[in-house]
Residue, then its C-alpha position, 0 to 999 in steps of 0.5 A: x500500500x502506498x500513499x502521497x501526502x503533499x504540501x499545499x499551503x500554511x498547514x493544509x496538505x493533500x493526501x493521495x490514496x493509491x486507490x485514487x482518493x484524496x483529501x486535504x488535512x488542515x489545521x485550525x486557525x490557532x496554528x495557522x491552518x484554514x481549518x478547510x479539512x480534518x486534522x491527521x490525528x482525526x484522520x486516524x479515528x476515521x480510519x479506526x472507525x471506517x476499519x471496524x464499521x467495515x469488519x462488523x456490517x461484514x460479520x452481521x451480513x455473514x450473521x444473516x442479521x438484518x441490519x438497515x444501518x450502523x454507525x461508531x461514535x468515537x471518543x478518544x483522549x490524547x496525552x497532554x505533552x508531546x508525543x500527544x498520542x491517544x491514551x483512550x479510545x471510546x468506540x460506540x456503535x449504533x446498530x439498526x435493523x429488524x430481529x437484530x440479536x445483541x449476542x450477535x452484535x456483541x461478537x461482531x465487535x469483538x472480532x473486530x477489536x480483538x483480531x480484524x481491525x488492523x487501524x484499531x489493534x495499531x492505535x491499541x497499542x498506545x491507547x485503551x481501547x472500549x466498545x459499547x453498543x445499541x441495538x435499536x430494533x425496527 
């Protein structure tokens, strides 16, 4: 896998995917950026949650669950001095659907957490990571 990042201007830079993707991460205004983009340590939370979204609506389809939504909350703490890496990670998913079985759901995650989600067991590393969720039936 590889991946482009390039300057733009101030503190704004485009990344580019090898797929073909891009987006422009951006500072606030505090530290010069425009703010016109994510910063790249949200960058990282919306890679873990894109990473276990992705392991769990595949485990639930594979479950027959009949899911009509899902998302992941996520909450995270940094550390307040340099390197300021994530020292929590709060991950709540939200799953939506007719006869969906919380014991299902529940094994989903975990899977997820514990041996798929590749983004989310790197961050694990520096940061204790958590999961909840809800099953909201329709």
């Amino acid at each position: 896998m590889k991946a482009r990042v390039k300057w733009v201007e101030q503190v704004s830079f485009l990344g580019e995917t090898e797929s073909g993707h891009a987006v422009l991460m951006d500072g606030s205004p505090a530290v010069g950026g425009r703010n016109l983009g994510p910063r790249p340590m949200e960058m990282l939370l919306l890679g873990a949650g894109g990473c276990t979204s992705f392991d769990v609506i595949a485990i639930l389809k594979k479950s027959r669950q009949a899911v009509s939504d899902c998302y992941v909350e996520i909450e995270a703490e940094r550390a307040e001095t340099d390197p300021k890496v994530f020292t929590k990670i709060h991950m709540h998913f939200v799953v939506k659907g007719r006869d969906i079985k919380p014991d299902v759901v529940e094994k989903a995650i975990k899977l997820s957490a514990e041996k798929y989600c590749s983004a989310s067991i790197m961050l694990g590393a520096t940061a204790a990571m958590t999961h909840d969720f809800e099953v909201v039936q329709e």
